[in-house]
DSSP file (Angstrom, degrees, kcal/mol; ACC not computed):
  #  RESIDUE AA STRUCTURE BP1 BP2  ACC     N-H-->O    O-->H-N    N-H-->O    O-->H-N    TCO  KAPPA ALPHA  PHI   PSI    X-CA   Y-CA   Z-CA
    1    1 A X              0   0    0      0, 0.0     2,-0.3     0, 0.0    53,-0.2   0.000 360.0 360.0 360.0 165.3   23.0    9.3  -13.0
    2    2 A X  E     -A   53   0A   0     51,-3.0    51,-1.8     2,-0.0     2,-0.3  -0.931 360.0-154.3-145.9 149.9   24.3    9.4   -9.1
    3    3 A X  E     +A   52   0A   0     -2,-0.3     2,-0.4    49,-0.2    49,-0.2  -0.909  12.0 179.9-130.5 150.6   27.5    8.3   -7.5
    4    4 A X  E     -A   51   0A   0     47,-1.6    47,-3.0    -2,-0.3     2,-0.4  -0.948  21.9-137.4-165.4 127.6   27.7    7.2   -3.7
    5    5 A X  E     -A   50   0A   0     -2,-0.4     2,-0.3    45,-0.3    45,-0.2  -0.765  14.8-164.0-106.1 142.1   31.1    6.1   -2.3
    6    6 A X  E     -A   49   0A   0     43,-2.8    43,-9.9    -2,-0.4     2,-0.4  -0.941  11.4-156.9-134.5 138.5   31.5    3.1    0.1
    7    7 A X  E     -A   48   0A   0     -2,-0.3     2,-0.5    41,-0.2    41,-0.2  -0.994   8.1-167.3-122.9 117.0   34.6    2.3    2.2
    8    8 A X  E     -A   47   0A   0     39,-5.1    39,-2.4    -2,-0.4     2,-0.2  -0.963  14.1-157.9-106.0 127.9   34.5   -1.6    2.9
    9    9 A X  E     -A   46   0A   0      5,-0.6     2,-1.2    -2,-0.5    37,-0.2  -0.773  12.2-138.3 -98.7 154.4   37.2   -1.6    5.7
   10   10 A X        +     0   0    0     35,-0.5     2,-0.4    -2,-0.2    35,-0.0  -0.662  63.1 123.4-132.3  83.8   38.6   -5.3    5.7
   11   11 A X  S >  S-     0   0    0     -2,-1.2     3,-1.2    33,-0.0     4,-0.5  -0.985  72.1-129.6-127.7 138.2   38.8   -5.6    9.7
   12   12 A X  T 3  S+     0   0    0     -2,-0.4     4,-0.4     1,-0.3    -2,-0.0   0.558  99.6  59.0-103.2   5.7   36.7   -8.3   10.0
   13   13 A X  T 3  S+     0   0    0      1,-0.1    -1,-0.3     2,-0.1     4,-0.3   0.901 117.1  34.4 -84.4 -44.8   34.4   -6.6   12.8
   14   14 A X  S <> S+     0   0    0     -3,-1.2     4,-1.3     2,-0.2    -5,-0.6   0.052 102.2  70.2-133.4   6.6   33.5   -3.9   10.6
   15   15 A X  H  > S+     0   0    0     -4,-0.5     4,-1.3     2,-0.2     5,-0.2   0.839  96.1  59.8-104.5 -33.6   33.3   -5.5    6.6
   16   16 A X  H  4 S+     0   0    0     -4,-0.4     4,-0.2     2,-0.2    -2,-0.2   0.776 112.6  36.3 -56.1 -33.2   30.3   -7.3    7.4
   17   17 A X  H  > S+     0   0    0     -4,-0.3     4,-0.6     2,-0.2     3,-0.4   0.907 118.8  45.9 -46.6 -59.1   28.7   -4.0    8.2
   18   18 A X  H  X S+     0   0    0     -4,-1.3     4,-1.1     1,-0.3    -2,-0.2   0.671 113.3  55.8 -67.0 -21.6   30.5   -2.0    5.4
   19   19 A X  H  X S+     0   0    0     -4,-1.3     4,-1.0     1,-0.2    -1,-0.3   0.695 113.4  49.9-100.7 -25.5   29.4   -5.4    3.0
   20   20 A X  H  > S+     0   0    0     -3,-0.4     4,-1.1    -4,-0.2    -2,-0.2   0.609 102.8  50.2-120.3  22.4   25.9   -4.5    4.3
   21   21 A X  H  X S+     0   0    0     -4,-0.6     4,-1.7     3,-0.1     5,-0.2   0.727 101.4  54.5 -93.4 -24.2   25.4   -1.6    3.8
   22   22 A X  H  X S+     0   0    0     -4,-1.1     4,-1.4     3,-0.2    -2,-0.2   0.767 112.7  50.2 -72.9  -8.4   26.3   -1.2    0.4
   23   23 A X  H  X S+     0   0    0     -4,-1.0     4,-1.8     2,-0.2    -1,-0.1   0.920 108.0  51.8 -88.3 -26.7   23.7   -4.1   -0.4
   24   24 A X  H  < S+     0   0    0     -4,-1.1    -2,-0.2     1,-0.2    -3,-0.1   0.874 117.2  46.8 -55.9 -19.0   20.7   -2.3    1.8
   25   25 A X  H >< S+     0   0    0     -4,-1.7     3,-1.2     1,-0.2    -1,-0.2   0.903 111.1  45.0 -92.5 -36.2   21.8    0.6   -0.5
   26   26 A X  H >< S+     0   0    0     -4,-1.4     3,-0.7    -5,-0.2    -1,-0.2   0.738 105.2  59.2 -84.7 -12.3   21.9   -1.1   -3.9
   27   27 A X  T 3< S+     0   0    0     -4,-1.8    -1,-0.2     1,-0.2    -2,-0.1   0.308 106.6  55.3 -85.9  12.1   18.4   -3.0   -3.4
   28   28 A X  T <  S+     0   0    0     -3,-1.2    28,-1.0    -5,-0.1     2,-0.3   0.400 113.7  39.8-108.7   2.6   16.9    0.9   -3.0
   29   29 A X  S <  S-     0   0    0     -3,-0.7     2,-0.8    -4,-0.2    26,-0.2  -0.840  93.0-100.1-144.6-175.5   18.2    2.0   -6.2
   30   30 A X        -     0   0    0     24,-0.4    24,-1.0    -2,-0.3     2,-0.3  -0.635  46.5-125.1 -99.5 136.8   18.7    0.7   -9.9
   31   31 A X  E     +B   53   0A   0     -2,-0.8    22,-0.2    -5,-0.2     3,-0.1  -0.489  36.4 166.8 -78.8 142.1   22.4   -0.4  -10.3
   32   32 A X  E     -     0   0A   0     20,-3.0     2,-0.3     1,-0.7    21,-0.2   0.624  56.3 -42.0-104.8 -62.0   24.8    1.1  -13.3
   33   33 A X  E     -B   52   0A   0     19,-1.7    19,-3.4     2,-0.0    -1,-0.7  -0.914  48.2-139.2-162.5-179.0   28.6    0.2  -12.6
   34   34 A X        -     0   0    0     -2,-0.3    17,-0.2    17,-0.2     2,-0.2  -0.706   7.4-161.3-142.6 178.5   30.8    0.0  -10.3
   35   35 A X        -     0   0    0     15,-0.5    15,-1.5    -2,-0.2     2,-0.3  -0.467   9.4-150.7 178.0 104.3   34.4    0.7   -9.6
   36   36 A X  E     +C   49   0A   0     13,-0.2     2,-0.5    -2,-0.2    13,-0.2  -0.587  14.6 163.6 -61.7 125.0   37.2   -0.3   -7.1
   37   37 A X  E     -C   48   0A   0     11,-2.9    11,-1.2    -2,-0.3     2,-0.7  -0.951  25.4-133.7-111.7 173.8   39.9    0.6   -5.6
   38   38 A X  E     -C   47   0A   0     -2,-0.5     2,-0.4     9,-0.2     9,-0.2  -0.943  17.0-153.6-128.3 159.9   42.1   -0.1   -2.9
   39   39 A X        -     0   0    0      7,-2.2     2,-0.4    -2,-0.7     7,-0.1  -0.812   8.5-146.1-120.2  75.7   43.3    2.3   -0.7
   40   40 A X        +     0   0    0     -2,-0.4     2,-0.2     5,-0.2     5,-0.2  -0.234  22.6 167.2 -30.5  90.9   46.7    1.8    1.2
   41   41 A X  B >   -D   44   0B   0      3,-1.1     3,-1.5    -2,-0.4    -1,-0.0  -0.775  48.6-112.9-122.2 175.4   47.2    3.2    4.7
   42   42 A X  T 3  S+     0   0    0     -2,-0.2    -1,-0.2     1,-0.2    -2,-0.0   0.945 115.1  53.9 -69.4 -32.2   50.2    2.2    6.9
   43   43 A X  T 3  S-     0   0    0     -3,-0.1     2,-0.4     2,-0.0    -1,-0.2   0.143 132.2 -74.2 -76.7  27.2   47.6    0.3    9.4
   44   44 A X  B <   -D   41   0B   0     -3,-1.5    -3,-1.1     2,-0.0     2,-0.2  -0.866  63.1-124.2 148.5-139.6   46.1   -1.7    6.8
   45   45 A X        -     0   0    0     -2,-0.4   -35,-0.5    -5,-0.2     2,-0.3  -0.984   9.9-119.6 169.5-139.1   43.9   -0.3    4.4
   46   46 A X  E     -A    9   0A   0     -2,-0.2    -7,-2.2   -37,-0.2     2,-0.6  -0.972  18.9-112.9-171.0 158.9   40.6   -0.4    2.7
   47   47 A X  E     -AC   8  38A   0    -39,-2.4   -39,-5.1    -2,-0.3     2,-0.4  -0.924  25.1-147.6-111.4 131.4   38.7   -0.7   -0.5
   48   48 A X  E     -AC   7  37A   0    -11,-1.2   -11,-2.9    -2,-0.6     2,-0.6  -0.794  12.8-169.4-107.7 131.0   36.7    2.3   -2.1
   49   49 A X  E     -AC   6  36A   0    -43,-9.9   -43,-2.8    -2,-0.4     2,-0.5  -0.906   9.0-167.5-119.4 132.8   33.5    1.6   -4.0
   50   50 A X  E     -A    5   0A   0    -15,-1.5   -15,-0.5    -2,-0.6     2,-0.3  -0.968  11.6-157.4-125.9 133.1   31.9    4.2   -6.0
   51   51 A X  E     -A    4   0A   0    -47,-3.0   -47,-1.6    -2,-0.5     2,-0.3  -0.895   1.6-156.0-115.8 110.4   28.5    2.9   -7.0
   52   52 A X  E     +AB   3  33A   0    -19,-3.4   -20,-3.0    -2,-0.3   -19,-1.7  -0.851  37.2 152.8-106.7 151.3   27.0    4.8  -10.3
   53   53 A X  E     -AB   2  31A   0    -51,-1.8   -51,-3.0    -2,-0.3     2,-0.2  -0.871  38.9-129.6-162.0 168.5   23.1    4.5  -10.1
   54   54 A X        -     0   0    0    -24,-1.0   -24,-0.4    -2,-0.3     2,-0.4  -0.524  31.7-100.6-123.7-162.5   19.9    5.7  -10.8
   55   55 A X        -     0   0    0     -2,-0.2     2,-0.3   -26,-0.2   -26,-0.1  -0.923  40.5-135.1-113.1 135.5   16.7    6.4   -8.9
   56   56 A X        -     0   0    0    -28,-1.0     3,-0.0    -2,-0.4   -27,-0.0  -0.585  31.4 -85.9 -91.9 175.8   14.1    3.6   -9.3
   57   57 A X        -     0   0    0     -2,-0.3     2,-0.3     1,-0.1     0, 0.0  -0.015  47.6-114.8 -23.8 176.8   10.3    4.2  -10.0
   58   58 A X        -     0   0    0     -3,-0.1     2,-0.3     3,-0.0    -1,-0.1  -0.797  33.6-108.7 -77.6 159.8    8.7    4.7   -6.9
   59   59 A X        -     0   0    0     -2,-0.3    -3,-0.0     1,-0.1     0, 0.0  -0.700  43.6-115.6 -93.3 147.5    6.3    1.6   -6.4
   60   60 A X        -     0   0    0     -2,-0.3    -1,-0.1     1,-0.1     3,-0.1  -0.190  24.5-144.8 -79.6 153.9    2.8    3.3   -6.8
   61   61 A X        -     0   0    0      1,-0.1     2,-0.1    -3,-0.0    -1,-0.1  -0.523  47.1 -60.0 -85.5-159.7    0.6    3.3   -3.9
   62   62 A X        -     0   0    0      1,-0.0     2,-0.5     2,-0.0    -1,-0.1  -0.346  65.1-145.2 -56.5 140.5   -3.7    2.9   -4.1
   63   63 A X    >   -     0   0    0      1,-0.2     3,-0.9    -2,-0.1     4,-0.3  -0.995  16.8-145.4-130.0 133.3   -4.0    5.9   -6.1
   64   64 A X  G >  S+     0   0    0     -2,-0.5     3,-1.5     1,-0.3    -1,-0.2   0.801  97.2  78.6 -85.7 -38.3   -7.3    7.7   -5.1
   65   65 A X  G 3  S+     0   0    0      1,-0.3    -1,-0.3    -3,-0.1    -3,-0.0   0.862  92.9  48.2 -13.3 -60.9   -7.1    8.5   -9.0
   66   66 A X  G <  S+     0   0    0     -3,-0.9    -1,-0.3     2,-0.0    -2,-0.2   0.529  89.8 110.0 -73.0 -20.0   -8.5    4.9   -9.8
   67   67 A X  S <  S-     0   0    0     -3,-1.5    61,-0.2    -4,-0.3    60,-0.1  -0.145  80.8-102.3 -85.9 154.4  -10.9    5.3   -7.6
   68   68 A X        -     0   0    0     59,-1.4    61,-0.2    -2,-0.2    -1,-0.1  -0.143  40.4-112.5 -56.1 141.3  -14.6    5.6   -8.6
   69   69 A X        -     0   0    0      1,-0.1     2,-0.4    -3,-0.1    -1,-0.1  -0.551  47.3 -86.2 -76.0 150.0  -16.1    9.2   -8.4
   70   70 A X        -     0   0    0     -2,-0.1     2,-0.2     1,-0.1    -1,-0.1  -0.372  31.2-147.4 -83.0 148.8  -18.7    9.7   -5.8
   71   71 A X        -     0   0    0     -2,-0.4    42,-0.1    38,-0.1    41,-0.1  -0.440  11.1-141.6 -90.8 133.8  -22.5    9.2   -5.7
   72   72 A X        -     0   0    0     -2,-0.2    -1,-0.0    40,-0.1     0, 0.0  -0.144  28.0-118.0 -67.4-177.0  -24.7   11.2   -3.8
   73   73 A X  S    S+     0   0    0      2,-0.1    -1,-0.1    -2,-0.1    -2,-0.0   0.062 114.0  61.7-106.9   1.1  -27.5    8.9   -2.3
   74   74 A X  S    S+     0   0    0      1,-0.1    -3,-0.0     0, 0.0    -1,-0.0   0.509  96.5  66.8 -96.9 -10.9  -30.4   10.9   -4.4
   75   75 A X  S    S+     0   0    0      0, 0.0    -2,-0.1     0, 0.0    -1,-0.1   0.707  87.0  91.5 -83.4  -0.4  -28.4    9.5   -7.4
   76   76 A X  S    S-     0   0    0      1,-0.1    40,-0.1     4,-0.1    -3,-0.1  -0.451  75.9-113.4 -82.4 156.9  -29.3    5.6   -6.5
   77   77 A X        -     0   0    0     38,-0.1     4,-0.3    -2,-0.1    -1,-0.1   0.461  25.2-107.2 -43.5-170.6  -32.1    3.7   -7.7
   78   78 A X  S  > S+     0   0    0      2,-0.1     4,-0.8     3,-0.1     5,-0.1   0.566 132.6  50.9 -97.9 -37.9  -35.2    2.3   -5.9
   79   79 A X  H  > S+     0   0    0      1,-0.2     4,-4.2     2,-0.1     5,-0.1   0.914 109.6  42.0 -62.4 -43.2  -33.2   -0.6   -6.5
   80   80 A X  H  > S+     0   0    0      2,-0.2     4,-3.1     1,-0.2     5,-0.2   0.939 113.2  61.7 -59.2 -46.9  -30.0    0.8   -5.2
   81   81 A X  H  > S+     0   0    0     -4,-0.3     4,-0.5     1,-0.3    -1,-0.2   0.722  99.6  42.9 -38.0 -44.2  -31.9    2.0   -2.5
   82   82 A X  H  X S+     0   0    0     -4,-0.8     4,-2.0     2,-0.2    -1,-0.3   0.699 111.9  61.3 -90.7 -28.7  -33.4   -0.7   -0.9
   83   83 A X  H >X S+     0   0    0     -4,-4.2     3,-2.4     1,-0.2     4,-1.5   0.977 104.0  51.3 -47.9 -68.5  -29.7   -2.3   -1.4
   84   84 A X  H 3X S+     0   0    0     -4,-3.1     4,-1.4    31,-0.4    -1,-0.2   0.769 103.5  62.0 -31.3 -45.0  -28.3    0.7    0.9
   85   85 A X  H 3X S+     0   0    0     -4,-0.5     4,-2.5    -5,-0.2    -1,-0.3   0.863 101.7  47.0 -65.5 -20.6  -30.8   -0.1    3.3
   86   86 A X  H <X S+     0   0    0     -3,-2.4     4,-1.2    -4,-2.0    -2,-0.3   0.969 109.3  49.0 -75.6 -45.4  -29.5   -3.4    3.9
   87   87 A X  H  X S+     0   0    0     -4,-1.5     4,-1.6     1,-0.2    -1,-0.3   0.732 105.7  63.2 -76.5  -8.3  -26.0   -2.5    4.2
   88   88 A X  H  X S+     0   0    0     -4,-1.4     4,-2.2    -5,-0.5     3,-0.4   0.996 110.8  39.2 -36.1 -72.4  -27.5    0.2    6.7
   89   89 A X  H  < S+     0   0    0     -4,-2.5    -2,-0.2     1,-0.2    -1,-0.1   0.596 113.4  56.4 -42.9 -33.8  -28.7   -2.8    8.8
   90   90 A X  H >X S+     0   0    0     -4,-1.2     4,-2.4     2,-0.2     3,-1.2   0.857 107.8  50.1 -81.0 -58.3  -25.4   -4.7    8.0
   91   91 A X  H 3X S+     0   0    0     -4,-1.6     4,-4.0    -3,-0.4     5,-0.5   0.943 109.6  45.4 -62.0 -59.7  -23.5   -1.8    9.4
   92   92 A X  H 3< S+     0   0    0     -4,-2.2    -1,-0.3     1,-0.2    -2,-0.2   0.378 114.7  48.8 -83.3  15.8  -25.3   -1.4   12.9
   93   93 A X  H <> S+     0   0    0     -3,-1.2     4,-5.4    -5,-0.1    -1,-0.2   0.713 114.8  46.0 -89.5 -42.1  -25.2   -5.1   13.6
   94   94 A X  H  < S+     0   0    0     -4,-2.4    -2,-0.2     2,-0.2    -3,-0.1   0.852 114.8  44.4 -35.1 -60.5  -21.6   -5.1   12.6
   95   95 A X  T >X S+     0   0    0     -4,-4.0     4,-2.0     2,-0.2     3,-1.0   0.869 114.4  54.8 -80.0 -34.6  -20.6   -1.7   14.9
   96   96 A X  G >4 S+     0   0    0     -5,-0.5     3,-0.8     1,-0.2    -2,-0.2   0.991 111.7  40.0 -65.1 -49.8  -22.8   -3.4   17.8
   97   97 A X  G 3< S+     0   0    0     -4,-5.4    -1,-0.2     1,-0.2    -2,-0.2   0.638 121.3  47.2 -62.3   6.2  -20.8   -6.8   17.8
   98   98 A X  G <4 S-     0   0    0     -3,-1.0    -2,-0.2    -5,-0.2    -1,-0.2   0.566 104.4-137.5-123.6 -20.7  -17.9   -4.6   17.4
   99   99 A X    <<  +     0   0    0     -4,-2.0     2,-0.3    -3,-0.8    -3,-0.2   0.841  66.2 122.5  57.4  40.6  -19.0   -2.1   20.3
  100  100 A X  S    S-     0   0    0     -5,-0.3    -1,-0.2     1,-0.3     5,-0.2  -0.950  73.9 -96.9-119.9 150.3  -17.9    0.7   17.8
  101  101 A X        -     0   0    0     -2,-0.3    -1,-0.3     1,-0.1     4,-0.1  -0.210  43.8-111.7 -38.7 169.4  -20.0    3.8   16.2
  102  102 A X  S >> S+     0   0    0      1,-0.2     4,-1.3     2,-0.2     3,-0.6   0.740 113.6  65.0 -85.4 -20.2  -21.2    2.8   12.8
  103  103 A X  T 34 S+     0   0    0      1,-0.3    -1,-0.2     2,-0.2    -2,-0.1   0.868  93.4  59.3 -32.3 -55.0  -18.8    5.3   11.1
  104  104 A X  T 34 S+     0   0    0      1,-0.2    -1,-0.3    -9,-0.0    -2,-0.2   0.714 108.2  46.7 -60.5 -13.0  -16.0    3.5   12.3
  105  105 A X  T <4 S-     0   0    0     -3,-0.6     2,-0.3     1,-0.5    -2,-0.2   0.925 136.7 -39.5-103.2 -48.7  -17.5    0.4   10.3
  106  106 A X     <  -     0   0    0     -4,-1.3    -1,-0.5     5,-0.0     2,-0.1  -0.954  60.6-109.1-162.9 161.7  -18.1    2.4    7.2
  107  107 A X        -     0   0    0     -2,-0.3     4,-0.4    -3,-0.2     0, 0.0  -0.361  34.0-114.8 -73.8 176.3  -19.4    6.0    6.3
  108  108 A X  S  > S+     0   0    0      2,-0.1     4,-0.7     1,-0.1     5,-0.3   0.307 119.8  58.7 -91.2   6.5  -22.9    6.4    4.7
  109  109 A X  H  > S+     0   0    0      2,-0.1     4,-0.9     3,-0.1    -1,-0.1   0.682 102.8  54.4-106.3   3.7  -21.2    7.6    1.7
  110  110 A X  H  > S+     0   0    0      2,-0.1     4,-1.9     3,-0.1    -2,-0.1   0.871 110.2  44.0 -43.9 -51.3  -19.4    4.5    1.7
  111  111 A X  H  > S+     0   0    0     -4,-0.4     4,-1.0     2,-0.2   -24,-0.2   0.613 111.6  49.3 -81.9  -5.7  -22.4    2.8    1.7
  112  112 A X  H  < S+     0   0    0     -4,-0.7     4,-0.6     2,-0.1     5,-0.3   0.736 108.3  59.3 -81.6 -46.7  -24.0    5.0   -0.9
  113  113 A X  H ><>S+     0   0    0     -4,-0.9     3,-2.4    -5,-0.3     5,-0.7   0.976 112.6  36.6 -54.8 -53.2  -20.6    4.3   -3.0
  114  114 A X  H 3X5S+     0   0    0     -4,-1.9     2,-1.9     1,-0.3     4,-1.8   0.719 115.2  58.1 -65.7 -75.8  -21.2   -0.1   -3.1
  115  115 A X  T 3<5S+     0   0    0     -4,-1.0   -31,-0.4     2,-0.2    -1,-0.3   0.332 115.8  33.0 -66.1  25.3  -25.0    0.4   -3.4
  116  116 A X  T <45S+     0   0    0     -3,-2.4    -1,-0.2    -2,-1.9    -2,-0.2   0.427 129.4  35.2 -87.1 -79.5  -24.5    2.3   -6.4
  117  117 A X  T  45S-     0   0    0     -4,-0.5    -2,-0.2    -5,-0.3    -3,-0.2   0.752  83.0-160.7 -18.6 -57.8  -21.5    0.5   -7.7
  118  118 A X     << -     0   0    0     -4,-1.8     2,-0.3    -5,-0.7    -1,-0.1   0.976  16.5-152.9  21.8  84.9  -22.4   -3.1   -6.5
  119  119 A X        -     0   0    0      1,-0.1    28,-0.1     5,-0.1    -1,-0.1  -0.539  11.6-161.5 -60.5 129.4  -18.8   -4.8   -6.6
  120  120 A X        +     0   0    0     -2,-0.3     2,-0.3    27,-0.1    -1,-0.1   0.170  67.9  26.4 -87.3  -4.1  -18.7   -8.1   -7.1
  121  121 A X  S  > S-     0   0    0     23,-0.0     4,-1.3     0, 0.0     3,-0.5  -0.813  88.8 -99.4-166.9 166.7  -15.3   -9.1   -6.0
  122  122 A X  H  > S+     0   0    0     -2,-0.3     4,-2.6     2,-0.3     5,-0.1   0.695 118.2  62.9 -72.3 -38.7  -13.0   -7.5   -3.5
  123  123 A X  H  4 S+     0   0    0      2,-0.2    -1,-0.2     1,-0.2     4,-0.1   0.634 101.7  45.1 -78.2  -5.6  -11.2   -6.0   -6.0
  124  124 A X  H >4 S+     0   0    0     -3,-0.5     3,-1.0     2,-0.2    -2,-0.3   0.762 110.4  60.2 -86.7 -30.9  -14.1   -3.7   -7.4
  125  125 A X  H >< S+     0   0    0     -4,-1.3     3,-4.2     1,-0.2    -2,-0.2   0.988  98.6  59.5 -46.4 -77.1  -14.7   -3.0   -3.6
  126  126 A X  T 3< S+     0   0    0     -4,-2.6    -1,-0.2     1,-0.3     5,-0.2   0.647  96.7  60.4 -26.9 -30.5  -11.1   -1.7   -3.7
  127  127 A X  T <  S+     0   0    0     -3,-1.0   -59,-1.4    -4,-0.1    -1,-0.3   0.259  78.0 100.2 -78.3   0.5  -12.3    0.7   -6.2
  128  128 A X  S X  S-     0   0    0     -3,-4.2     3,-1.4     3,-0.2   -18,-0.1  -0.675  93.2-102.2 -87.1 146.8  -14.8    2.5   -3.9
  129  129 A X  T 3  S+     0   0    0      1,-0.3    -1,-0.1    -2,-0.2    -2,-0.1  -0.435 110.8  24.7 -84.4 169.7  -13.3    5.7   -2.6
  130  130 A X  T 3  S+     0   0    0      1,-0.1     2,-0.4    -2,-0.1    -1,-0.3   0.307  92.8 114.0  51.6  19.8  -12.1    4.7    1.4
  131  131 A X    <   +     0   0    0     -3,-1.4    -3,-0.2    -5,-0.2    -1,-0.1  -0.471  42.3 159.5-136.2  53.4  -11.9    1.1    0.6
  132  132 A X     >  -     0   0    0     -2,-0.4     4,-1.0    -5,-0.1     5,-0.3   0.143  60.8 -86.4 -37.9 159.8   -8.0    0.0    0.9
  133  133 A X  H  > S+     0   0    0      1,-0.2     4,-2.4     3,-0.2     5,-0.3   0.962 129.7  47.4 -41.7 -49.8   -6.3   -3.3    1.4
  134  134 A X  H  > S+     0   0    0      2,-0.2     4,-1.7     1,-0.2     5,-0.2   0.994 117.5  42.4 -75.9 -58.6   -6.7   -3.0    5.4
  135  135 A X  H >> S+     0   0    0      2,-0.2     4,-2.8     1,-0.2     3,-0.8   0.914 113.8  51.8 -41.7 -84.4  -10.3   -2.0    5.0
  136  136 A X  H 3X S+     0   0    0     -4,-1.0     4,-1.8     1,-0.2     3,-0.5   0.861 112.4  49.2 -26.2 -76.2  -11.2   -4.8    2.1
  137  137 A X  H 3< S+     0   0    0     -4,-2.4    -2,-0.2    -5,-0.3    -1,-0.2   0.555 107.1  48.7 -68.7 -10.1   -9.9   -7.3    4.1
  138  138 A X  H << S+     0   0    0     -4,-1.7    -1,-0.2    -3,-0.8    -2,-0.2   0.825 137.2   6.2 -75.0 -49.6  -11.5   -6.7    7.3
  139  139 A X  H >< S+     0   0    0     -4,-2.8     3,-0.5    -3,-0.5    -2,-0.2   0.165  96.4 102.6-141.4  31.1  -15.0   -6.4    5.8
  140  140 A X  T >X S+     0   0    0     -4,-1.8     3,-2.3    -5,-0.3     4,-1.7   0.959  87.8  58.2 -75.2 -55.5  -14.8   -7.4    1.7
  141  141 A X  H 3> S+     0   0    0     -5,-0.5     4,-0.9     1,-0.3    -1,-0.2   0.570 107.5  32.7 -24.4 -44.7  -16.1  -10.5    2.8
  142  142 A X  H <> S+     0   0    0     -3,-0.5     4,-0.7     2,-0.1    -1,-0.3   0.040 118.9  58.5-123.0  13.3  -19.1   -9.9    4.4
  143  143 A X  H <> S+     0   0    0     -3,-2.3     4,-3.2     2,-0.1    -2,-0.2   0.877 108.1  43.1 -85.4 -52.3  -19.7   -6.9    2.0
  144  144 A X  H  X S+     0   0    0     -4,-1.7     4,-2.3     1,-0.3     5,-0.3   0.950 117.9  51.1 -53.9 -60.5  -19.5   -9.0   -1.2
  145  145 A X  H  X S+     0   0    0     -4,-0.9     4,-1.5     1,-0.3    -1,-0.3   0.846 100.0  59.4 -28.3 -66.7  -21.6  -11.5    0.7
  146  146 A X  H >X S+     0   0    0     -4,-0.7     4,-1.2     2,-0.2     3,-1.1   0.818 109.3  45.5 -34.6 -64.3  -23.9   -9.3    1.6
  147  147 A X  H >< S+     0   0    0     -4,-3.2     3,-2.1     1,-0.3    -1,-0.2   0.926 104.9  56.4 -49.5 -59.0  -24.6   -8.4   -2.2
  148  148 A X  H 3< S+     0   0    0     -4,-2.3    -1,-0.3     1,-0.3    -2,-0.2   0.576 102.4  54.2 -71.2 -25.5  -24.8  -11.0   -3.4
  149  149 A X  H <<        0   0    0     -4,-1.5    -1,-0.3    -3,-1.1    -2,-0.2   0.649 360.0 360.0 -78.8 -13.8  -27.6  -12.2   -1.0
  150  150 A X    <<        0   0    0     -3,-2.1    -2,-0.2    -4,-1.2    -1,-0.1   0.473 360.0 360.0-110.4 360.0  -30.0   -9.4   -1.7
């Protein structure tokens, strides 16, 4: 357990501050108790908070863990193969309307990773190693499509 002391000063400039930081500070961590006092000066005074806490979880990122191990492109099929070419094709129409190399659009072991895999939804895309939220939503669309037409 962890203790963090707060002075809410009750000047009216300066308690709306002192009132927010001790919430930005309890919505980072898991609350225990709490405990007041007031504090007596001749100009005034002030209330002392000591805040007993814990640490939360962290929230987990994409964890490269989950993600599918990778395929070489002599491990696909004939089937897989001819898939791969198509998202080859897919790729350089993509990085020409996009007027970037085709890397920037995917690797080929990206494209070795789906035509082995062949994800069916956005969230098995997500499960291909490079293939994050930013990534998935940019081109899960016209990936998924893509399978799903050949």
């Amino acid at each position: 357990m962890y203790i963090e002391v707060f002075a809410v000063r009750l000047i009216a400039q300066e308690l709306e501050s002192d009132q927010k930081k001790i919430n930005d500070f309890l919505e980072t961590v898991k609350f225990v108790k709490s405990a007041t006092h007031f504090v007596e000066l001749e100009q005034g005074g002030y209330w002392s908070v000591l805040v007993h806490y814990e640490l939360k979880e962290k929230p987990k990122k994409e964890s490269k863990i989950d993600k599918k191990p990778n395929i070489e492109e002599s491990d696909l099929s004939p089937g897989s193969s001819y898939v791969l070419e198509c998202l080859k094709e897919w790729r350089a129409d993509k990085a020409e309307s996009l007027k970037v190399p085709r890397y920037y659009v995917c690797t080929n072991s990206e494209l070795v990773n789906i035509a082995f895999y062949l994800p069916k939804t956005i969230d098995e895309l997500k499960e291909i190693k490079g293939f994050g939220s930013v990534k998935t939503e940019k081109l899960g669309a016209d990936i998924i499509a893509l399978l799903n037409a050949v």
